[in-house]
N, C-alpha and C positions, 0 to 999 in steps of 0.2 A: 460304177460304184467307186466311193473315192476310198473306201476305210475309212470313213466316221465312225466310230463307237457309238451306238447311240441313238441313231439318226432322229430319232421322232417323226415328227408328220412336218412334210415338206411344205413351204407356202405356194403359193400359186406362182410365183415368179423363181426364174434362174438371173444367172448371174449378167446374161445376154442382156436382159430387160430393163439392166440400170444404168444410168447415165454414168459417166467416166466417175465422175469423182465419188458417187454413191459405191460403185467396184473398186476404185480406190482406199473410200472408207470402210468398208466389207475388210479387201484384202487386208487393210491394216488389224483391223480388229481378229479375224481370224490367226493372222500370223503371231500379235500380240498373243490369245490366249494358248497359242503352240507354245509361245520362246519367251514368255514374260519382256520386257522393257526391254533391259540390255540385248537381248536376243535379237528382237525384232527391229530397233530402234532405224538401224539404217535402212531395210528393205521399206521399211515402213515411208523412208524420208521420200525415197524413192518412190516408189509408188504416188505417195500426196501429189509429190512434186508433178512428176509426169501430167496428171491430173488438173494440172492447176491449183493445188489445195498448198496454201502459202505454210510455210515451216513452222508459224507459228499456233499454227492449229494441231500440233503435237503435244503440246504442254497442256491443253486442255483436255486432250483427246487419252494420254497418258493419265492424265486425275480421274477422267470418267472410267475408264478400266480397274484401275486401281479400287474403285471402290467394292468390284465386286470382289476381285482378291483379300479386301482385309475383312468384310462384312459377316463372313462365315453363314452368309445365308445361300439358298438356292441361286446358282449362277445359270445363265441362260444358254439357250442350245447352242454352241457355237460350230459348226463345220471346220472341217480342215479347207485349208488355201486354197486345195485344188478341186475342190467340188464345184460344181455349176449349178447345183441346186441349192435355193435357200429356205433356210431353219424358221419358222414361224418367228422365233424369237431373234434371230438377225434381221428378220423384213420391219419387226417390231421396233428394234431399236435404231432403223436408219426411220423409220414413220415419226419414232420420239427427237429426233432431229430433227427431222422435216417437220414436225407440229411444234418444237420450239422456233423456228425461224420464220412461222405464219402467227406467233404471236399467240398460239394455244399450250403454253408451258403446264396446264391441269392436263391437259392428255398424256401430255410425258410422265409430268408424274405418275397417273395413274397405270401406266405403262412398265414405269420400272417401280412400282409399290410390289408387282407382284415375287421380284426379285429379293430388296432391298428394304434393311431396318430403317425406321425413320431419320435416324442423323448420317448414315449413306446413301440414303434420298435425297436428302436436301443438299448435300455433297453431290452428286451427279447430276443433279439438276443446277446447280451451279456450274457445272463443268459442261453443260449442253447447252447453258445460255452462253457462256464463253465462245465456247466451238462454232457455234449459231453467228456471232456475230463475228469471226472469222470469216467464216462462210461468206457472210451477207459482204462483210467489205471485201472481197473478193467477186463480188457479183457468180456467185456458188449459190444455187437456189436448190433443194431435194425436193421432189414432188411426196405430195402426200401418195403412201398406199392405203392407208387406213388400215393397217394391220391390228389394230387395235378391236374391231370389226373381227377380225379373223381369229384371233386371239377368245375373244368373249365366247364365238361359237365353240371351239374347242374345247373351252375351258367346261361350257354348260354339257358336251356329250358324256 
C-alpha cells in the first residue's frame, strides 16, 4: 500500500505494464498533482528526459494539468509517485493521449468531459494535441488501453 488517500478501484494495469515514457508521463503527472509546477518541475524534467520525452513536452503537459487546478470541477484519481498500481482515471488519461495521437481527439474528449467544464475542455484538449504532437515527433507512440471501456463499465455499476 502506498498511502493514497482515496484509492478507488484500481485499473487492470500497474505501473510495470507501461512503456517508459507512459511511466514517465504517469510519474510526472502524479508528482505534478503532489508539488504543483514549481514543485515538481525538475523531477518532472528528469524523468521526461530519461524517457526520451523531449523538454518541450513540459509546456503542454503543464497547461493540460493546470486545467484541472483552475476548473473547480471534479479532478481525477491521481495516486502518489510511489504506487505501482494505476487509478482508473490515470490509465484514462494516458488512453486520452494515446487516442489523441491515433487521430480519435472525440474520445479524449469524451474522456476528460467527465472531469472538466466545457472551456477547460477544450483547453486540455488543446494542450493533448500539443503533447500528441511532441510525442509523434519524437517517434513516442502510447498504445491504446481503452480505458475508456473501463471507465463506462464502472461508471454504469
Amino acid at each position: 500500500m502506498c498511502g493514497t488517500v482515496g484509492e478507488g478501484r484500481p485499473s487492470p494495469w500497474t505501473t510495470s505494464d507501461l512503456t517508459a515514457a507512459e511511466r514517465a508521463l504517469l510519474s510526472g503527472v502524479r508528482q505534478w498533482f503532489r508539488a504543483g509546477t514549481a514543485g515538481a518541475m525538475a523531477s518532472m524534467r528528469i524523468g521526461l528526459n530519461v524517457a526520451g520525452v523531449p523538454n518541450t513536452a513540459l509546456l503542454p503537459l503543464f497547461a493540460l494539468l493546470g486545467t484541472f487546478a483552475v476548473a473547480g470541477s471534479r479532478r481525477p484519481e491521481i495516486r502518489c509517485p510511489a504506487c505501482s498500481r494505476i487509478s482508473v482515471d490515470e490509465a484514462a488519461l494516458l488512453d486520452a493521449l494515446a487516442a489523441v495521437q491515433g487521430g480519435d481527439a472525440e474520445s479524449a474528449a469524451q474522456l476528460f468531459d467527465r472531469w472538466l467544464p466545457l472551456v477547460a475542455l477544450c483547453m486540455a484538449t488543446d494542450a493533448l494535441r500539443e503533447l500528441a504532437g511532441i510525442l509523434d515527433g519524437a517517434r513516442i507512440h502510447l498504445p491504446r488501453r481503452r480505458a475508456a471501456r473501463l471507465v463506462a463499465a464502472m461508471a454504469a455499476e
